[in-house]
PANU-295631 format. One record per atom (N, C-alpha, C, O): atom name; x, z, y. Coordinates in pm, 1 decimal. Atoms other than C-alpha are relative to their C-alpha. Example, Ala and Ser with C-alpha at 12.3 -4.5 7.8 and 13.67 -1.06 7.14 Angstrom:
! residues 2
N/89.0/0.0/-119.0
CA/1230.0/780.0/-450.0
C/90.0/0.0/120.0
O/193.6/66.5/118.1
N/-82.0/-6.0/-119.0
CA/1367.0/714.0/-106.0
C/-77.0/73.0/109.0
O/-26.1/89.9/219.8
This chain:
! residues 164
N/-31.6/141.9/3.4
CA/578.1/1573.6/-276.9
C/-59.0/-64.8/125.8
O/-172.7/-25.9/152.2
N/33.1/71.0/-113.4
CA/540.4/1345.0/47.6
C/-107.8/-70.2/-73.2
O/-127.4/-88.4/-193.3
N/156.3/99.5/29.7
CA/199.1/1134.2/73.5
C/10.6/-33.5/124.9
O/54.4/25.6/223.6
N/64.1/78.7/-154.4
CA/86.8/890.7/331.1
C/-135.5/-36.1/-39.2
O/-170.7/-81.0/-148.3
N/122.2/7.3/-4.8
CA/-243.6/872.5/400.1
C/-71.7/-121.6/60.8
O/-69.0/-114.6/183.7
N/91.5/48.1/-26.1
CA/-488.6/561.7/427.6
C/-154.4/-2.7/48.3
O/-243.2/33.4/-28.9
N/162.3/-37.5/-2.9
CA/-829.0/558.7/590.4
C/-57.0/-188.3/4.1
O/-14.9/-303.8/10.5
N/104.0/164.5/48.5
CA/-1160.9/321.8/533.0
C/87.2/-61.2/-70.1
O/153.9/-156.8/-30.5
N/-73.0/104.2/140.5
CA/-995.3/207.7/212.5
C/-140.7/-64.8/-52.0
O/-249.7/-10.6/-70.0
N/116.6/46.3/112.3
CA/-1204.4/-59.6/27.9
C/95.5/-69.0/-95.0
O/208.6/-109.8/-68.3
N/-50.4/114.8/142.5
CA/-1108.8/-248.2/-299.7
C/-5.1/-99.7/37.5
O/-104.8/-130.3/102.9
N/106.1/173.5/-45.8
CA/-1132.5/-603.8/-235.8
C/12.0/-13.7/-169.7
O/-91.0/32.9/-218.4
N/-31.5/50.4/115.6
CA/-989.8/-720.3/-632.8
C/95.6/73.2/-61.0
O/172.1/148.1/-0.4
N/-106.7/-37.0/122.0
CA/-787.6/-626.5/-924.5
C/72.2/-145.2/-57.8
O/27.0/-259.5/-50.8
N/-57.6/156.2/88.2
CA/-551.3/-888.2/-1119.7
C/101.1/99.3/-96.9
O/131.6/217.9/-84.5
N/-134.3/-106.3/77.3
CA/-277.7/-786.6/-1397.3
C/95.3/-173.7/-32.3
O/63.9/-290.6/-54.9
N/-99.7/105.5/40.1
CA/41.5/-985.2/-1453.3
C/46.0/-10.0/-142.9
O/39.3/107.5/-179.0
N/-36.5/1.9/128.9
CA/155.6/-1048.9/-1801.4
C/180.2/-36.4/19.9
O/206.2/-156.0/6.5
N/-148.7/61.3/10.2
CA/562.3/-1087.0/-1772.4
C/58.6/52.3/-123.4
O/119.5/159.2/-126.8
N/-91.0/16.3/86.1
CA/691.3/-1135.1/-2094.2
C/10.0/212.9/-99.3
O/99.9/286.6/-139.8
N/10.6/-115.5/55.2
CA/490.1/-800.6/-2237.1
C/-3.6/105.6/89.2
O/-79.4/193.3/47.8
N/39.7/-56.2/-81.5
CA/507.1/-607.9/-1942.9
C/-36.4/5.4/97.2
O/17.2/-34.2/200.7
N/137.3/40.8/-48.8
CA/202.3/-576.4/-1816.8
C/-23.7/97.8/137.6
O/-21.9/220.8/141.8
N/-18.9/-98.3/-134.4
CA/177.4/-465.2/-1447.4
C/-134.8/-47.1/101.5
O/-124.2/-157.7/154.6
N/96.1/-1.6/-51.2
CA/-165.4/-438.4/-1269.9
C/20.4/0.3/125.5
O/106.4/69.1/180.4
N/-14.8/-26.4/-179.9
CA/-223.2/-504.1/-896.3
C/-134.4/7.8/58.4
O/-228.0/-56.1/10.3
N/119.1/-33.3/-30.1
CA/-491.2/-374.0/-688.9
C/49.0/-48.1/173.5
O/150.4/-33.7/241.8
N/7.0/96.8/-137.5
CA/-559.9/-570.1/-362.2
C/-120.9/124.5/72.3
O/-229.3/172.3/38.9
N/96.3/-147.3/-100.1
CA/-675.8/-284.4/-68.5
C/5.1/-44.5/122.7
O/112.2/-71.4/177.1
N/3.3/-20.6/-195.7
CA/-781.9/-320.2/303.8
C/-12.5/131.5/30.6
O/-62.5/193.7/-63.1
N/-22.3/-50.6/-65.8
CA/-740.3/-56.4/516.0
C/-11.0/-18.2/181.7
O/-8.3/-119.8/251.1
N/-41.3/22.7/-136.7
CA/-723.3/49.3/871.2
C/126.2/30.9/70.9
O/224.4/97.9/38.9
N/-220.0/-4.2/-49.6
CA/-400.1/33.9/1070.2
C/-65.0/105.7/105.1
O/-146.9/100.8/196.8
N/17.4/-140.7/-122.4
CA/-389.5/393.0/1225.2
C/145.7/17.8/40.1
O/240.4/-40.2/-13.1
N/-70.3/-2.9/-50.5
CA/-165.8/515.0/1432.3
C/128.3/57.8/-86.8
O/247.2/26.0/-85.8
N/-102.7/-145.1/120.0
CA/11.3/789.2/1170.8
C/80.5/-93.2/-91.9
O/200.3/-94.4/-120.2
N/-71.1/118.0/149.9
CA/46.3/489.9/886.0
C/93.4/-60.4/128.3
O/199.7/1.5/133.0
N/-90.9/93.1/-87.6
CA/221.4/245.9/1193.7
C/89.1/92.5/24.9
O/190.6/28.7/-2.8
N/-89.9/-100.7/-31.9
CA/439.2/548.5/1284.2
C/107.0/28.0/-122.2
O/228.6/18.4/-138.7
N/-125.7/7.2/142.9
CA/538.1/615.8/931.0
C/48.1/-99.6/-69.3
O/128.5/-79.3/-160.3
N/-102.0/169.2/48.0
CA/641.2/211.3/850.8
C/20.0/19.0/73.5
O/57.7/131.1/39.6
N/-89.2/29.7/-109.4
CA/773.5/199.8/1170.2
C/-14.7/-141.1/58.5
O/71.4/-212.3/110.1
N/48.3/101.5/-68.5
CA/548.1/-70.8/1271.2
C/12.6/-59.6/84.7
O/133.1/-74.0/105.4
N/-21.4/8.1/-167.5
CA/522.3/-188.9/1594.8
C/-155.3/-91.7/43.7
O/-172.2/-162.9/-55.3
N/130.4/36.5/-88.3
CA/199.9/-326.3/1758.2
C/-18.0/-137.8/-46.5
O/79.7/-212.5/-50.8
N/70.6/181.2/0.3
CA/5.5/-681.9/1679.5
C/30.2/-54.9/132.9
O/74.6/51.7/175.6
N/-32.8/68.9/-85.6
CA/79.1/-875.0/1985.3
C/-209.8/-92.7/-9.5
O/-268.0/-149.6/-101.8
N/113.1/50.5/-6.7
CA/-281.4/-989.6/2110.4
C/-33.4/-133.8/-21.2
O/-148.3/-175.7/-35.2
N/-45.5/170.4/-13.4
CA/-159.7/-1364.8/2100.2
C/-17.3/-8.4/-160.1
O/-61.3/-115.4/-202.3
N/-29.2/51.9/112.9
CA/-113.5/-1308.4/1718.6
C/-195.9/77.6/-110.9
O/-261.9/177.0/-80.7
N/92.3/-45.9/27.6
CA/-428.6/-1291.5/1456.8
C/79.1/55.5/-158.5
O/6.4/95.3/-249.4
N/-26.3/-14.4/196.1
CA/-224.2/-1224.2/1091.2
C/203.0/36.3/7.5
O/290.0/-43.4/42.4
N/-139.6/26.1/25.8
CA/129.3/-1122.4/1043.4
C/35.3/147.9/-136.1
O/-7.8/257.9/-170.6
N/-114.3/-29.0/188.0
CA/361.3/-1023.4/694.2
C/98.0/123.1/99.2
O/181.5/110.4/188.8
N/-111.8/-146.8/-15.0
CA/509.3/-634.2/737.6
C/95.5/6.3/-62.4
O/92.7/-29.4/-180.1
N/-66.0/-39.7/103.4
CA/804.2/-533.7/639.3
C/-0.3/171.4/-45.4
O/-54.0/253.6/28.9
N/53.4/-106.1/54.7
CA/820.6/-213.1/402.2
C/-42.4/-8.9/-118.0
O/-110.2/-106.3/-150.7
N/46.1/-19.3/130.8
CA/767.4/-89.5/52.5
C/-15.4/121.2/-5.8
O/67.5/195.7/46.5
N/60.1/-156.4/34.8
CA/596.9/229.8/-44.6
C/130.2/29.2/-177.4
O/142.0/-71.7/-246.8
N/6.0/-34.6/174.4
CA/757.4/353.9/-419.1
C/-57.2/140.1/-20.5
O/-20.1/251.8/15.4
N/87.4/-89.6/-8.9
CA/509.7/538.0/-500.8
C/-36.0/78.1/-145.2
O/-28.4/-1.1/-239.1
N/34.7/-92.3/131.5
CA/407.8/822.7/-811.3
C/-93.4/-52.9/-63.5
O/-105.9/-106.2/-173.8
N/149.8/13.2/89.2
CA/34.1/802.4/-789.5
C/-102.2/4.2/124.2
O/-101.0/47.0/239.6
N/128.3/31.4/-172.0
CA/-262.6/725.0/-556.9
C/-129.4/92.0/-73.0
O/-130.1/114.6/-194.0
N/104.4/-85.4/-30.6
CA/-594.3/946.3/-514.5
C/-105.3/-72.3/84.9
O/-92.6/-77.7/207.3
N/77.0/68.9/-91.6
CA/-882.6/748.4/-403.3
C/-159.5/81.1/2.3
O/-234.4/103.0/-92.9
N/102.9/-98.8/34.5
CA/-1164.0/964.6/-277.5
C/-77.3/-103.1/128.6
O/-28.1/-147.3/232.4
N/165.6/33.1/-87.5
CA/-1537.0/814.8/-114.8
C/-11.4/76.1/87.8
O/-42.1/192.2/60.6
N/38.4/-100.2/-148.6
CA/-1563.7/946.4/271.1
C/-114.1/18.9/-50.6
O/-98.5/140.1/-65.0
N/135.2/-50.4/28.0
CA/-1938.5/993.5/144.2
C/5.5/120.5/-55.4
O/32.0/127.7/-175.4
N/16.5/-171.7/114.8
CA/-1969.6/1384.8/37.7
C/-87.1/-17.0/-97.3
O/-69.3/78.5/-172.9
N/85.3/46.9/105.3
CA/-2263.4/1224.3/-224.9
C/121.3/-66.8/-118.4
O/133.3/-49.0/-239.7
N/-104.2/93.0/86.2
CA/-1970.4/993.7/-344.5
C/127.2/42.7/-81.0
O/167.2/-17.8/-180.5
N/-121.4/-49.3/-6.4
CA/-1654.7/1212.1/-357.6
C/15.3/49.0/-149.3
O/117.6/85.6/-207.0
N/-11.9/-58.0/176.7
CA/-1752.3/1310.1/-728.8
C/18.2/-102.7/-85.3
O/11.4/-83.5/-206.7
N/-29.2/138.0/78.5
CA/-1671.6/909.9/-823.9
C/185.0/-26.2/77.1
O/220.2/-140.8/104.9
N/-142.3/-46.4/-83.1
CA/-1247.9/1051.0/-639.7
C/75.0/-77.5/-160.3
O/38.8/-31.6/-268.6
N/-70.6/106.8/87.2
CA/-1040.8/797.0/-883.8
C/184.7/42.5/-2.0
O/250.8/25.3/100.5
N/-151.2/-25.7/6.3
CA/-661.0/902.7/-979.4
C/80.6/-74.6/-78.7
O/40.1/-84.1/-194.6
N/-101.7/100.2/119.3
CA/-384.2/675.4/-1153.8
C/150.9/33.8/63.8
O/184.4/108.0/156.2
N/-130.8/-43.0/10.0
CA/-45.3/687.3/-1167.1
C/27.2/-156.9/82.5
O/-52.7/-250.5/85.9
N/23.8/142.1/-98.7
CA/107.2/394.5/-917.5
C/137.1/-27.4/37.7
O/192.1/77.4/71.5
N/-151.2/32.0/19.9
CA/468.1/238.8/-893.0
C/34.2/-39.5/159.2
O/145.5/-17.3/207.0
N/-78.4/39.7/-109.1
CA/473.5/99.4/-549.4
C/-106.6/-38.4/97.9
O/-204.9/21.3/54.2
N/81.9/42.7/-89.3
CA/251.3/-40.3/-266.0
C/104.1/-115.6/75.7
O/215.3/-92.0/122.7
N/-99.6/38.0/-78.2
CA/385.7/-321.3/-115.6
C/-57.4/-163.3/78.0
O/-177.5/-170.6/103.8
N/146.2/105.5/-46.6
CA/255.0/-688.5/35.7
C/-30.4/43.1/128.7
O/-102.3/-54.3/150.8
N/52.8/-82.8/-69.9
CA/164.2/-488.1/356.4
C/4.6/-146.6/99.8
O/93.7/-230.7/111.9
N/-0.5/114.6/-58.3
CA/-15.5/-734.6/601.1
C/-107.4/35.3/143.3
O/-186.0/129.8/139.0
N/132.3/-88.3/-110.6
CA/-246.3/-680.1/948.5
C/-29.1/-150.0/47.4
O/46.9/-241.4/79.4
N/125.3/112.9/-57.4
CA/-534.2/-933.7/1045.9
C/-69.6/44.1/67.0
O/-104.0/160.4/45.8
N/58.8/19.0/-118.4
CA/-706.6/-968.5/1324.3
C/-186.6/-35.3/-71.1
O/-209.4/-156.3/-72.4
N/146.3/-17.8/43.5
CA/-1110.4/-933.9/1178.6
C/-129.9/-9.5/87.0
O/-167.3/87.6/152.7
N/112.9/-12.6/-83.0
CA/-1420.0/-1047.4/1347.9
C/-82.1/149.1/-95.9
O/-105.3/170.7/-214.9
N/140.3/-94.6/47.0
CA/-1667.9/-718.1/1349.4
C/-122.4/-66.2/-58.0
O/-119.9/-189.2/-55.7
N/121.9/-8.7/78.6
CA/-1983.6/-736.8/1178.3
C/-95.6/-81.7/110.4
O/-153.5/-188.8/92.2
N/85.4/16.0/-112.3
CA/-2163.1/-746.0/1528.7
C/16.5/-150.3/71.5
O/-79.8/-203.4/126.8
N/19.4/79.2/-53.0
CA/-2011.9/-1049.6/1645.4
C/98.1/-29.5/127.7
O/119.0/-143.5/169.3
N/-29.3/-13.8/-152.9
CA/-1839.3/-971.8/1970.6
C/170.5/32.9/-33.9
O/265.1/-41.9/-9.0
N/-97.1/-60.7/9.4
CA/-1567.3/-734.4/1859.3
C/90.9/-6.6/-125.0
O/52.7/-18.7/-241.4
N/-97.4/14.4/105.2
CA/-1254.6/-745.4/1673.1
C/103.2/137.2/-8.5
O/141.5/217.3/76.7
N/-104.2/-136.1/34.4
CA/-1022.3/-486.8/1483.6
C/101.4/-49.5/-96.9
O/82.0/-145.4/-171.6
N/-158.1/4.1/86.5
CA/-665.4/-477.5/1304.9
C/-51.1/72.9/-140.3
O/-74.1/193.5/-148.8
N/-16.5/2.9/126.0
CA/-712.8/-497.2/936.6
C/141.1/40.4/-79.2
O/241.6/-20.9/-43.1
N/-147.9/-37.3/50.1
CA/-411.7/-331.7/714.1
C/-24.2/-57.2/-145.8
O/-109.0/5.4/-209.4
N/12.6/82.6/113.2
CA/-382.7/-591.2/383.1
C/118.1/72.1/-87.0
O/236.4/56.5/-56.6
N/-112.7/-14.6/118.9
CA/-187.4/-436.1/82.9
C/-10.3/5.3/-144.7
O/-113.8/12.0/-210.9
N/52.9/28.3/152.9
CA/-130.2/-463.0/-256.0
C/49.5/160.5/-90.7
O/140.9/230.9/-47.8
N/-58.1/-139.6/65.9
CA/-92.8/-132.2/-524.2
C/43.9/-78.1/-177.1
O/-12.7/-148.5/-260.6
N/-55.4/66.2/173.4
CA/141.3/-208.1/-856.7
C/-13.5/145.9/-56.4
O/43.4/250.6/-25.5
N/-9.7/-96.8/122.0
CA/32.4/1.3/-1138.2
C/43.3/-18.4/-135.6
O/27.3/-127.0/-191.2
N/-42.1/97.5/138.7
CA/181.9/2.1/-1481.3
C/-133.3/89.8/-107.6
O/-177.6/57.2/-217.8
N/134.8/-58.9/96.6
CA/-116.8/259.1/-1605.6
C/-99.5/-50.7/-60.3
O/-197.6/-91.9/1.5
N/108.9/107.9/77.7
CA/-313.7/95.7/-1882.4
C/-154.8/27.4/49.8
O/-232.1/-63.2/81.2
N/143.9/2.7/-45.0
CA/-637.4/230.9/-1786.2
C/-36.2/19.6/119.2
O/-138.9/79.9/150.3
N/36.3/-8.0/-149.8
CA/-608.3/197.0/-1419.0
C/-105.8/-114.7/56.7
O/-201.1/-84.2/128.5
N/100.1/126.9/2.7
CA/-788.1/-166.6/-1402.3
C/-143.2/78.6/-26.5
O/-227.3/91.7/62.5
N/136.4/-63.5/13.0
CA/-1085.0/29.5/-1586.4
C/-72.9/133.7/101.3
O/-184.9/156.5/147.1
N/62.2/-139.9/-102.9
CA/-1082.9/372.9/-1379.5
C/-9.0/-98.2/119.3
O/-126.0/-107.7/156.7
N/104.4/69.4/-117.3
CA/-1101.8/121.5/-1063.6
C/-113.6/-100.6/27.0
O/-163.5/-148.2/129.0
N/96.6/130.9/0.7
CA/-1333.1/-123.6/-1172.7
C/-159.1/88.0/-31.4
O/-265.1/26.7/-18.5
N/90.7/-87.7/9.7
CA/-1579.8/194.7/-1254.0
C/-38.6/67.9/128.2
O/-154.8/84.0/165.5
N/36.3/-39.8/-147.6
CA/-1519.0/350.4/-897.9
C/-71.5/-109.5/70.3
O/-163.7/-86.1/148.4
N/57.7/153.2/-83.4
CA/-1602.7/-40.4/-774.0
C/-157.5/13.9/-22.4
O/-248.0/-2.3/59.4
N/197.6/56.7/3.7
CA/-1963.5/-49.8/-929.2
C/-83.4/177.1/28.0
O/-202.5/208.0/27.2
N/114.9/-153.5/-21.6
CA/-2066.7/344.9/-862.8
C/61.6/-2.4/144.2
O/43.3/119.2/148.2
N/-17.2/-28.2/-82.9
CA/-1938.1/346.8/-527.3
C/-38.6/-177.3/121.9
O/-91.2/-180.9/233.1
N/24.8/115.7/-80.5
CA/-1957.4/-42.1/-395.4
C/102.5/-29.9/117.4
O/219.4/-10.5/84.1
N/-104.4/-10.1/-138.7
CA/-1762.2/-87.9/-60.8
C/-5.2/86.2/84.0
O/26.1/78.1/202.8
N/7.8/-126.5/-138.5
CA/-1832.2/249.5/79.5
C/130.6/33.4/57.4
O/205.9/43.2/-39.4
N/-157.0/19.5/-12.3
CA/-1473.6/287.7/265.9
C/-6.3/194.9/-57.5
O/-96.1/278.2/-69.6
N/-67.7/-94.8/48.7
CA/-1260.7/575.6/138.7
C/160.8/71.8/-8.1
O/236.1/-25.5/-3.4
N/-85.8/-23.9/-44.3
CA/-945.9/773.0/166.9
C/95.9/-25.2/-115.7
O/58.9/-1.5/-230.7
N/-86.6/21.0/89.2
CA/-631.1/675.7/-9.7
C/120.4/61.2/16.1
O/196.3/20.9/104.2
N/-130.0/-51.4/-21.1
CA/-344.5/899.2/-58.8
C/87.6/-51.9/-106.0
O/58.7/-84.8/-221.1
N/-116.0/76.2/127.6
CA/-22.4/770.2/-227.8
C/110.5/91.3/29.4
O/169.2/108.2/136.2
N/-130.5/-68.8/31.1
CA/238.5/992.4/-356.2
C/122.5/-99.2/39.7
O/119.9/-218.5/9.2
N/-91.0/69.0/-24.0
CA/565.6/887.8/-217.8
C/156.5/74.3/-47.0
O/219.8/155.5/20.5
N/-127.4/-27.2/55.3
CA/888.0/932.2/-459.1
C/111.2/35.2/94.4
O/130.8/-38.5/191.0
N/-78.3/-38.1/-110.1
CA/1148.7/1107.0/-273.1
C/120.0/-97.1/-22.7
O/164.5/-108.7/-136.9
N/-36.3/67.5/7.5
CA/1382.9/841.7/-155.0
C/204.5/51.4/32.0
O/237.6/126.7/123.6
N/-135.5/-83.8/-9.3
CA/1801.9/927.1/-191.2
C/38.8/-97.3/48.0
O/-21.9/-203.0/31.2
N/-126.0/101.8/-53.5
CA/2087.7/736.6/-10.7
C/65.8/-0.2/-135.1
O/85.9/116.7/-168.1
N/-84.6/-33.1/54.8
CA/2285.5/672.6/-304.5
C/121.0/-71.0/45.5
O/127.7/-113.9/160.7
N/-163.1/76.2/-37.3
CA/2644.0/514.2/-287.6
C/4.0/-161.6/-95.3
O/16.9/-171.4/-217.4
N/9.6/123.8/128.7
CA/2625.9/134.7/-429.0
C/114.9/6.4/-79.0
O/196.8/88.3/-37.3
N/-49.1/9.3/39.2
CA/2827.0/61.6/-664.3
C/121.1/-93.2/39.1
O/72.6/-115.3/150.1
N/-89.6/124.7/-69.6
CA/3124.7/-210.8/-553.9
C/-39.0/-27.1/106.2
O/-81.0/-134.1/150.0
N/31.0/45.7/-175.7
CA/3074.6/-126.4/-196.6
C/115.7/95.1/113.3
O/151.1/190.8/44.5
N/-79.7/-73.2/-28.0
CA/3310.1/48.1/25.5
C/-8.0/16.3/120.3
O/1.0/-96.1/169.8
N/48.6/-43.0/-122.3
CA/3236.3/216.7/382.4
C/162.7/-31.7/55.8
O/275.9/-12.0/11.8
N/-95.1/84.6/-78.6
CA/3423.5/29.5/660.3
C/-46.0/83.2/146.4
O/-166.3/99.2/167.2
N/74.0/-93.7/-112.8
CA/3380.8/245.6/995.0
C/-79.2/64.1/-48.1
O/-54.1/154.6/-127.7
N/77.1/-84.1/6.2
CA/3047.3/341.9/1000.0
C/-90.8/-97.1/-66.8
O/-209.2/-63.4/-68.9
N/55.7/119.3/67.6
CA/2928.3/25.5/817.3
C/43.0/36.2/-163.7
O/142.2/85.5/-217.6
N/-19.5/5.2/184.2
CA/2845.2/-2.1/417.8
C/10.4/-104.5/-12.1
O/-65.7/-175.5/53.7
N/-59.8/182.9/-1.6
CA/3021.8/-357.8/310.5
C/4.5/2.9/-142.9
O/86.7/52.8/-219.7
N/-41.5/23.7/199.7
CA/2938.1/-457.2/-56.0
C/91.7/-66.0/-33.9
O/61.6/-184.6/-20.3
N/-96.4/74.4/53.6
CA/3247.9/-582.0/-190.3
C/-4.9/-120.0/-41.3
O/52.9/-215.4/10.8
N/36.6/127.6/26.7
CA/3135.4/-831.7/-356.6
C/-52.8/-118.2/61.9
O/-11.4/-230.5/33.2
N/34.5/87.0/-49.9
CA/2947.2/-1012.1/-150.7
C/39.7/-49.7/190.9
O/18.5/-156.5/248.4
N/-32.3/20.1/-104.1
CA/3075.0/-965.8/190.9
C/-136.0/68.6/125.5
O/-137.3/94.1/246.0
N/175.8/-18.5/-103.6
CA/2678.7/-872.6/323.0
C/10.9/184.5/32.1
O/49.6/289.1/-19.8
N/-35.1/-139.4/-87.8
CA/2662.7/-601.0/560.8
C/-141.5/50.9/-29.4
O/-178.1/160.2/13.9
């Protein structure tokens, strides 16, 4: 199964939505924007002029694997089952030090796993903000054929609506 790989993952929050009984958890993650992740969205570079900008891109995803870069830590490695990743955002972050700044990767993870809120809210207090690696299963994605759409040249034209 394909995976894309996150590094220095931290948690920032958890929330869960209630729609009408189904109940869909979201986990709010920073990251760093590496070169491999920008390669595989098909990113393209921050522009130095800009400090915050909205990606496009959606992960649909199986299941995420969140393991503590600490070899002490790696025995608090967190697994859930995980529907999508999506939200994907890059900020411009003053360092710690003062001086220097780095590209922040902002995204959100939808789970529908009931005890995913608890397995990450347990990694949160035994591990803290130590960063960590996040792999996310990525559902293999098919071309299918829409339904009421009909290939015009080399163009797909939904019937219905006219939108290319």
């Amino acid at each position: 199964m394909p995976q894309i790989t996150f590094s220095n993952v931290t948690i920032s929050h958890g929330s869960f939505n209630n729609d009408g009984g189904a109940v869909t958890r979201l986990i709010h993650v920073t990251a760093n924007l590496s070169k491999a992740v920008r390669s595989a969205m098909n990113w393209q570079d921050l522009p130095d002029c800009a400090d915050m900008a909205k990606l496009t891109g959606e992960l649909t995803a199986t299941n995420l694997v969140l393991t503590p870069n600490e070899e002490k830590l790696e025995k608090h490695q967190v697994e859930c089952e995980c529907t999508s990743a999506t939200n994907f955002e890059i900020h411009r972050v003053q360092e710690k030090d003062g001086g220097s700044r780095r590209l922040e990767l902002r995204f959100k993870l939808k789970i529908v796993e009931k005890a995913a809120l608890s397995k990450i809210e347990a990694y949160c207090e035994k591990v803290g903000e130590a960063p960590a690696s996040l792999k996310i299963g990525i559902a293999e994605q098919t071309e299918l054929p829409l339904e009421g759409s009909q290939v015009v040249g080399e163009k797909k034209v939904k019937a219905a609506t006219g939108v290319n």
